[in-house]
N, C-alpha and C positions, 0 to 999 in steps of 0.2 A: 617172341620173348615173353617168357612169365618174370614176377618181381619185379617188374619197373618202376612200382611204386616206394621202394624200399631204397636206402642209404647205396648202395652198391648198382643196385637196377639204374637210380637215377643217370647215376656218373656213365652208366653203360648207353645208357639210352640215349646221352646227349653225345657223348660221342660218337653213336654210332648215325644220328642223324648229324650232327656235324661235319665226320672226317670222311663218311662213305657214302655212296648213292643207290643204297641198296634197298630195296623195296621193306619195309618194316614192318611187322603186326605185334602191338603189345597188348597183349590179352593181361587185362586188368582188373582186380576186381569193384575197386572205384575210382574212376578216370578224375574225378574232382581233388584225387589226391598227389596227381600228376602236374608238376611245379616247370618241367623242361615245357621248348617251344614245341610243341608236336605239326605246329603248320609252318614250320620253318619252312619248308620243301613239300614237293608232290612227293608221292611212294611213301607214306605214314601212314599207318591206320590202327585205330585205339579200337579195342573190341574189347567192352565190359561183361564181363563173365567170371562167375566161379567156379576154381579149379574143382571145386566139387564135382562141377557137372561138365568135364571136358570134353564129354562124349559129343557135345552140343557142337565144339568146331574140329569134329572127328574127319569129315572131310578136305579140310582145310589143310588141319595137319599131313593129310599124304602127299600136299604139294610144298611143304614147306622142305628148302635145300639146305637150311640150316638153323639149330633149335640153340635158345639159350634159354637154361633153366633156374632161376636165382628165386623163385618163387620159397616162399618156407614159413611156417606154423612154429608157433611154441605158445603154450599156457596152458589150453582144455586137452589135456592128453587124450583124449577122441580126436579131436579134431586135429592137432601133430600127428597122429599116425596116419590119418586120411589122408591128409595132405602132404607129407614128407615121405608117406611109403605108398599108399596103395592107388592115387590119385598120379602120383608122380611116375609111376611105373606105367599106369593106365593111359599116361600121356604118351610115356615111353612107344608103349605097342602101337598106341595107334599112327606114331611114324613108319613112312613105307621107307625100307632099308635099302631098295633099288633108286630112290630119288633125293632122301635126306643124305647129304656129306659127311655132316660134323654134327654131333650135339656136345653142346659145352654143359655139363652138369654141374651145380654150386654146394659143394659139400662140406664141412670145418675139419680145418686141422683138427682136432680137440678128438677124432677118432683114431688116429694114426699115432703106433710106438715114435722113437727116437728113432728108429729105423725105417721110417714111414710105412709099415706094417698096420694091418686093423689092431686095435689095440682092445682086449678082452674085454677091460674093464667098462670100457663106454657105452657095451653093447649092454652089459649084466649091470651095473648100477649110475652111467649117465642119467642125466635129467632126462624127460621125456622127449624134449630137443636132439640132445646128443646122440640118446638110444634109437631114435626115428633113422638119422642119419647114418646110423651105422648100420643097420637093417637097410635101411636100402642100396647101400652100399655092397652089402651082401648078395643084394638082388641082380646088378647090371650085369654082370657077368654072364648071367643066364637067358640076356632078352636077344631078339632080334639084332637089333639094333648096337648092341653090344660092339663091335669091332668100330661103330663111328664116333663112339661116345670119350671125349676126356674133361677127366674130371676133375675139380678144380679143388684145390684145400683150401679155403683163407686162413690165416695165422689171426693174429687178436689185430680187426680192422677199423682204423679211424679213419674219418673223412663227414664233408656236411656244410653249410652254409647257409645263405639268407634264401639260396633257391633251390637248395639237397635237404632232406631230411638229415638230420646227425644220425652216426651209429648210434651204440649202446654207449660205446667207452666214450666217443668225442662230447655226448653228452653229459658224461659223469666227469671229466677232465677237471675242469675248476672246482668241483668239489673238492677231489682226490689232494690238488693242488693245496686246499687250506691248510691240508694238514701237515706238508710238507715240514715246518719249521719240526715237526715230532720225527716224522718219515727220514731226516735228515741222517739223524742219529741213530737210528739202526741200520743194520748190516744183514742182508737177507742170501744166502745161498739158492740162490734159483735165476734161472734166463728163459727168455722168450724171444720171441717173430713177431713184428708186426707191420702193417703193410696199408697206406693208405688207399682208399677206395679209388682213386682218381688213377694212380698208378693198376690195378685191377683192371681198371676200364682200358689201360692202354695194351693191356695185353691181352682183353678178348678182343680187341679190334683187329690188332694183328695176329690172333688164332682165325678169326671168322674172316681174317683175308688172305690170310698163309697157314692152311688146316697142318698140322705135323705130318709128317710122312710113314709110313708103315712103321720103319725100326725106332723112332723117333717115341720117346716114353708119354704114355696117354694118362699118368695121375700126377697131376703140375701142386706142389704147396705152394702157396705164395704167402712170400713174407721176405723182408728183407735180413741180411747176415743175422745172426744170433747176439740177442743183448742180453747184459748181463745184468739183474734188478740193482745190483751196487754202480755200477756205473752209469745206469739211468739215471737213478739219482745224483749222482754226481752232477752230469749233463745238464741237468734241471736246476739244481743249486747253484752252476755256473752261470745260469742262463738270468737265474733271478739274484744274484746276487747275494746268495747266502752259503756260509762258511760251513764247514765242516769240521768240528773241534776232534768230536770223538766220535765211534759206534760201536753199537753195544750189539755183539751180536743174538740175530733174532731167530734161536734154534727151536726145533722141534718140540724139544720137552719145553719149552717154555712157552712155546705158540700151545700147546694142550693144557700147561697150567693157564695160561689166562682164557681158554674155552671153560677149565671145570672152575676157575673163581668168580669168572660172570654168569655162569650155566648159562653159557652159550649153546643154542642147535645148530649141530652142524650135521648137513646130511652126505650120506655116504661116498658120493661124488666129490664135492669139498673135503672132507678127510682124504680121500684121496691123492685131490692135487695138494694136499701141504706135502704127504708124503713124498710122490712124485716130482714137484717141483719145477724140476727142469723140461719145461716142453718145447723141445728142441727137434729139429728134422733135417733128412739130408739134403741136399740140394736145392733151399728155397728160390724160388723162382721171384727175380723182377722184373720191370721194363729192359735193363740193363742185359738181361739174356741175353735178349732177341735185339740187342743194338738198340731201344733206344732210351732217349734219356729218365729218368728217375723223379720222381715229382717230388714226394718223401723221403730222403736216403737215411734220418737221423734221427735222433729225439729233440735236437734244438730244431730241424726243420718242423717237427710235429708240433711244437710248442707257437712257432712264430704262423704256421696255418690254423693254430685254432685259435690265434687274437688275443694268446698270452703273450703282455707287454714284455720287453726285456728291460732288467735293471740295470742301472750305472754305479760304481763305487761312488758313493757321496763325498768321498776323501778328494780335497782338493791337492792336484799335484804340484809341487813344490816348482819357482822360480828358478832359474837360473840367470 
């Protein structure tokens, strides 16, 4: 497994020494950044390495029966391309296809239409992130290895704790949250997926112990049902106790007037998703598929796993 150091690796890696007795290698690039028990059990082994230089456990990899790839770059667009396209494909090859079963590849929704299609735009004006992912994307299709590989979407994923690294969003959460009493009051046309990491984990467990079968579809989005941003909020306002007078709806021309009255930058990618909005897909994938239970199913679940308190009515209820 690459990415075990990261938000989603973590959740992977401990369940997978947890719930399974399968011999383990996590090629990491710094093991001190590694928080799970890794000597919980015999069959664990930590190999410090850059995917840079993968060529280094090139033999390794032709005995590995099963790959998970959650590895990934964003910032120095050099080094995202490396690593998301030409490093990750090089890992690709060097699996032998007569002994690897399954490779589970970790790719973002954020590339895929409404119709879970490559979506154009991710490839020609994504961040340097998104366009890596789409490109490589591009690429599996073509490798060896190809017929064992399914690939994974995450939708927008929270999860993290005192012994996980946070995502991006679980770490932005109580920010987001101050401004709620503003957020309250408008009304946003757009929906999303989202899918915490813990539930992720339970479903590469059970891909990497029950691989899909031939007819069985090999590009999985995960994310839970589609939300809709007015109702989030709502969810949220319930959950803290704050009312909903009015909302003002928060449209397009007016999301560009207040871009040109703060001369705000917004780059191409962002103008796009206010455009597009609804990033929506077909058939997201939970624990719930595949029977079993669901760790995150909600927004008040999301709320009460990242240690937003819930409020009480202050109104004292009348005698009788």
């Amino acid at each position: 497994m690459t990415g075990a150091s990261g938000c989603i690796g973590h959740y992977i890696a401990d369940a997978l020494i947890q719930q399974t007795s399968h011999d383990l290698f996590f090629f990491v690039r710094d093991p001190q950044k590694l928080k799970f028990d890794y000597s919980a059990r015999p069959g664990i082994t930590i190999i410090p390495g850059d995917l840079r230089e993968i060529e280094q456990v090139g033999r390794l990899l032709q005995t590995m029966d099963c790959a998970i790839l959650a590895a990934t770059a964003w910032g120095d667009p050099r080094e995202t391309y490396d690593i998301n396209v030409a490093k990750t494909t090089r890992l690709l090859n060097l699996l032998d296809p007569n002994v690897c079963e399954q490779v589970l590849y970790f790719s973002t929704a954020s590339i895929l239409d409404r119709q879970n299609r490559p979506l154009p735009q991710a490839g020609e004006i994504g961040t340097d992130y998104i366009k890596t992912k789409y490109l490589c994307h591009q690429q599996l299709s073509k490798l060896a290895i190809a017929p064992q590989i399914t690939t994974l979407f995450p939708t927008l994923v929270f999860g993290g704790d005192a012994q996980k690294p946070y995502s991006h969003l679980s770490a932005g959460i109580k920010d987001v949250l101050r401004w709620i009493d503003v957020i309250r009051f408008l009304r946003a046309d757009s929906s999303f997926h989202f899918i915490h990491a813990q539930d992720i984990a339970r479903i590469v467990v059970h891909l990497v112990d029950q691989p899909p079968a031939p007819e069985d579809p090999r590009e999985l989005v995960l994310g839970n049902p589609v939300t809709q941003v007015d109702r989030a909020v709502e969810e949220v306002c319930a959950y803290l106790n704050k009312r909903i007078y009015f909302r003002i709806p928060l449209s397009l021309r007016l999301a560009n007037l207040l871009i040109q009255l703060f001369r705000i930058q917004v780059a191409a990618w962002d103008r796009f998703c206010l455009d597009y909005r609804h990033f929506t897909y077909q058939h997201p994938v939970t624990p719930a598929t595949f029977g079993l239970p669901v760790y995150c199913a909600s927004i008040t679940d999301l709320l009460k796993l990242s240690g937003i308190p819930a409020r009480r009515s202050s109104k004292r209820q009348p005698r009788y």
